[in-house]
N, C-alpha and C positions, 0 to 999 in steps of 0.2 A: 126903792123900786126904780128910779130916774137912773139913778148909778148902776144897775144891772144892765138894764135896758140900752144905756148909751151906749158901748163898745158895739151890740151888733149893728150897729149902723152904717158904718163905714164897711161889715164885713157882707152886709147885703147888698153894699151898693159894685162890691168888689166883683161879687157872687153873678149880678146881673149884669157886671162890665163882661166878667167873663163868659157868660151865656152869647149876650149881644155878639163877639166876636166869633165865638163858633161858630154861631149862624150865621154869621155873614159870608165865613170862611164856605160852609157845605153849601151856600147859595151861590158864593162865585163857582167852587167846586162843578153844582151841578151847571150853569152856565156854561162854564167853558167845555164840559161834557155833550151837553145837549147842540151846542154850534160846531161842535166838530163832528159831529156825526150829520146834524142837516147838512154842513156844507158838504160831506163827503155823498149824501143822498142827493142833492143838487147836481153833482159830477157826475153823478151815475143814470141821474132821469136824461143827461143829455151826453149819451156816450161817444157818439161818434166827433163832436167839438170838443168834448174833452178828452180824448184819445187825439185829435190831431193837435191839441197844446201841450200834454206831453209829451209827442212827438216832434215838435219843432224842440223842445227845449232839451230832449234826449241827443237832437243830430248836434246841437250848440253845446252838447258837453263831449260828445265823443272824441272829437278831434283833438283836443288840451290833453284830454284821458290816455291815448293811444301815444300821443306825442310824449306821455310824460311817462306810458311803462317803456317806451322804445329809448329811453333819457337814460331808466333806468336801469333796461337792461346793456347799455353804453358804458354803464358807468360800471358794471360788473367787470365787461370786457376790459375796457380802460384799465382795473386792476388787477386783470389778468396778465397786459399786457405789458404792464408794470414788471410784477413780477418774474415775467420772460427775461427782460431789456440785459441783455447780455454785450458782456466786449467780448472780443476776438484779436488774443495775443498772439502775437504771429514771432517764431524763434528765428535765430539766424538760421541759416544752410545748414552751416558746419556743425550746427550741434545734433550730437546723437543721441540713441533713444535714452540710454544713462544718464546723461544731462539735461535731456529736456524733463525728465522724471526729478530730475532735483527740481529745475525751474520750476515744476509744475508744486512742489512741495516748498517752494518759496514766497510761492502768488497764492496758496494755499494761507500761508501762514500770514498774512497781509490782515490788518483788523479788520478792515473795510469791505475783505470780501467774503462772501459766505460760503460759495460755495466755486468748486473749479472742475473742469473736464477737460483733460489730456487725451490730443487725438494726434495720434503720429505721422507720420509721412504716408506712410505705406494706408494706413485706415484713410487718411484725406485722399488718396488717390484711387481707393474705390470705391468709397462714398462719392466721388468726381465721375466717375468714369459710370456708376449708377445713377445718378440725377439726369446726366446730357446721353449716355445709352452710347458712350463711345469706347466699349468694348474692345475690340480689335483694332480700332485705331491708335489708343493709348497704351495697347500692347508692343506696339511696334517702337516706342521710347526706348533709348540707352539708358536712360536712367528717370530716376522719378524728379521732375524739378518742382513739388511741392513740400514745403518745409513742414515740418512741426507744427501744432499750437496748439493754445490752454483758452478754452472759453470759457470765461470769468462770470459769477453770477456777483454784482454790487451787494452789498447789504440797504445803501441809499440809492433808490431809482430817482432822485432825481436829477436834473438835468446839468447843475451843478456842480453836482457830489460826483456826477459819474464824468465829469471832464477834469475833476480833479484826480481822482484814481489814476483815468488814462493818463494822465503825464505821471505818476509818481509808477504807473506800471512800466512807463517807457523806462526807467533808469535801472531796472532789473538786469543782471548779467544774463547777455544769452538772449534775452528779445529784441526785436528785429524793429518791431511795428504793433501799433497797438490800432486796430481798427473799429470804431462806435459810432451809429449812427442815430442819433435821437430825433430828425429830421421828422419821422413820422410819427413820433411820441408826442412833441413838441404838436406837430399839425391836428392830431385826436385830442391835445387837452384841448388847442382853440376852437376845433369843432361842438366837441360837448361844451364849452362856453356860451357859444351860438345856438346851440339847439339851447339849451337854457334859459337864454335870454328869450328864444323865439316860443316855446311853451307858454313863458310866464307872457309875455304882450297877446298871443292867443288866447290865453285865459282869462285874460283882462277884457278882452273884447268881448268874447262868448259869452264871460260873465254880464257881463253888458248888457250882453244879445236878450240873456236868461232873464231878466230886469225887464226889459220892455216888453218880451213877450207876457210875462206874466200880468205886469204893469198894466199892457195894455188889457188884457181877457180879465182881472178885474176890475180896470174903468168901465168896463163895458154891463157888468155886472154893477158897479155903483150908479149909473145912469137908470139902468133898471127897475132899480130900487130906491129913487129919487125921493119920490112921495113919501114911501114909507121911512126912510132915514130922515125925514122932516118933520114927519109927526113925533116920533119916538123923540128927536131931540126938542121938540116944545112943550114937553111931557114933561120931560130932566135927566131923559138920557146923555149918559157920558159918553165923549169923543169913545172913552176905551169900549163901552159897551156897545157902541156900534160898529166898530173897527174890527170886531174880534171875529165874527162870522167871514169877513171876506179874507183876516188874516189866515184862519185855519183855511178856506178854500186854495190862498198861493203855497201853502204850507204842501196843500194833497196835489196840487199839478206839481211842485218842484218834486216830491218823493215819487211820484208817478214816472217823473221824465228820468229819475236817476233811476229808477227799475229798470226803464226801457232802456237806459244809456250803459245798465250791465249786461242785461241780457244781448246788445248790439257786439257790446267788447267781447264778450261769451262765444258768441255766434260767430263771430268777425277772426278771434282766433281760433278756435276749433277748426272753420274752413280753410283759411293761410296757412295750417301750423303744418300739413302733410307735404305740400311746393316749396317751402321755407326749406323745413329739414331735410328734405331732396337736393336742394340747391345748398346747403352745405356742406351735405355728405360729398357733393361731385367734389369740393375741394380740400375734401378730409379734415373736414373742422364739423365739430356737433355744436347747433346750435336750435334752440328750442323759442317759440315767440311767448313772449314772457303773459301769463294770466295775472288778474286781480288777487291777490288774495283780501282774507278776513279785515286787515287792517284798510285794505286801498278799499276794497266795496265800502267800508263802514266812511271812511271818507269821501268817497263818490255821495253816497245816497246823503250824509250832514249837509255837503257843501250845496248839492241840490235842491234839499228842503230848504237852508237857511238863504238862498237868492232867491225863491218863491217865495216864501213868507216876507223879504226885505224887500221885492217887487211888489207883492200887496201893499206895506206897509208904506212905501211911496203914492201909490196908485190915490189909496183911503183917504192918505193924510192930504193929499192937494184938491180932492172933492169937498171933507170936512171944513178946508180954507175956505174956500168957494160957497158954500152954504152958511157959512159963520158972516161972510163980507154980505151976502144977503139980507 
């Protein structure tokens, strides 16, 4: 009978290990359920302070946000602008259109280059005489004193690769002149550097900013509830079990502020976006003010929640010090 009996012992003790754990688990479960729904009932019995604390922490995310879709639509143009960055071969005089049609099927055949356009004398001089509108002025020439050329598209836009070209393009029979200016390629990479760097030190501050606002709104909330976080912890409540109600309340002003920080960006480009594309059209360039999408919202509203929730999680942790040295 003893020898029957002994094996379930360890399996009933197994049996009520694992009971014990469940419960425990649907009782944190329920906990962390029931404090995030009070804390969100607390924000709502007091709407107009908690409307003006997501609002400060909405206008301290806007400006990093805007700064960093305007980075990124920089950074489109930038490889737009890349792929234009073109030389301009310029032939002798004396070569004619026969020859420059070979030149142009020699700079063609170049590994380096991708792609070529042959524009002759005659087409340079009324594409000239269309840009500056001097029609009847440039009629009155003996002859046309613009030569030939082939503008060259690199395969390598960079700034290297394409000063190498231009010298192996100078040694071509029949080119004159090889003209490339990367002067304002060079000056938009150092620009989008700057703006980069100035994003990320704005975003470090703002984020900053997001911290103490929240920081501060719930100190103000742990002062409140002084008495009661004293009693609970002479009971045998844990630092976590008291921490967790003011955690979910930074949790709901940071997701609240990044709501309001999309619907601003939303609103903010909807209104801009009709002046904008007016004032591009004047210079016959389409350009459109870049929106959130799916991935940038989902990162606006994480980033917002998780500096709320890490602003509480500072605020809690330096009162619990304070009542512990007590």
């Amino acid at each position: 009978m003893n020898r029957r009996e002994s094996p379930q012992v360890p399996r009933r003790g197994a049996r009520s290990q694992r009971t014990g754990v469940a419960s425990r688990a649907r009782a944190w479960a329920r906990h962390h359920r029931a404090m995030c729904l009070d804390s969100a009932w607390r924000l709502i019995r007091y709407p107009l302070g908690s409307l003006l604390t997501m609002l400060a922490i909405a206008i301290a995310l806007v400006l990093p946000a805007a700064l960093w879709l305007t980075l990124d639509s920089a950074r489109l143009l930038d490889a737009e602008l890349e792929e234009s960055a073109t030389l301009t071969v310029y032939l002798a005089s004396d070569v004619g259109e026969a020859q420059a049609m070979r030149v142009n099927q020699a700079l063609q055949a170049h590994d380096e280059v991708a792609a070529t356009r042959l524009i002759t004398a005659a087409e340079g001089m009324a594409e000239f005489q269309q840009a500056l509108g001097l029609t009847d002025a440039l009629s009155r020439l003996d002859g046309n004193p613009l030569p030939a050329s082939v503008v060259v598209s690199p395969r390598d836009t960079a700034p290297q690769a394409v000063r190498l070209l231009s010298e192996e393009l100078e040694t071509v029979s029949g080119v004159a002149d090889v003209r490339l200016d990367l002067a304002w390629l060079e000056r938009l990479r150092r620009l989008a550097e700057l703006g980069q760097r100035l994003t990320l030190a704005l975003g470090v501050l703002f984020g900053l900013g997001v911290l103490l606002i929240v920081g501060n709104t719930v100190r103000l909330a742990v002062e409140s509830r002084r008495q009661e976080i004293e009693v609970v912890t002479l009971i045998g409540a844990t630092h976590a079990f008291v921490r967790r109600p003011f955690l979910y309340s930074g949790a709901w002003y940071g997701l609240g502020g990044g709501l309001l920080a999309w619907g601003l960006l939303t609103l903010g480009g909807g209104w801009l976006s009709a002046p904008v594309s007016a004032l591009a059209e004047s210079y016959g360039a389409h350009f459109a003010l870049p929106r959130l999408d799916a991935l940038g919202s989902a990162g606006l509203l994480f980033s917002s929640t998780l500096l709320g929730l890490l602003g509480a999680w500072i605020a809690v942790g330096r009162h619990l010090a304070d009542i512990r040295a007590r």
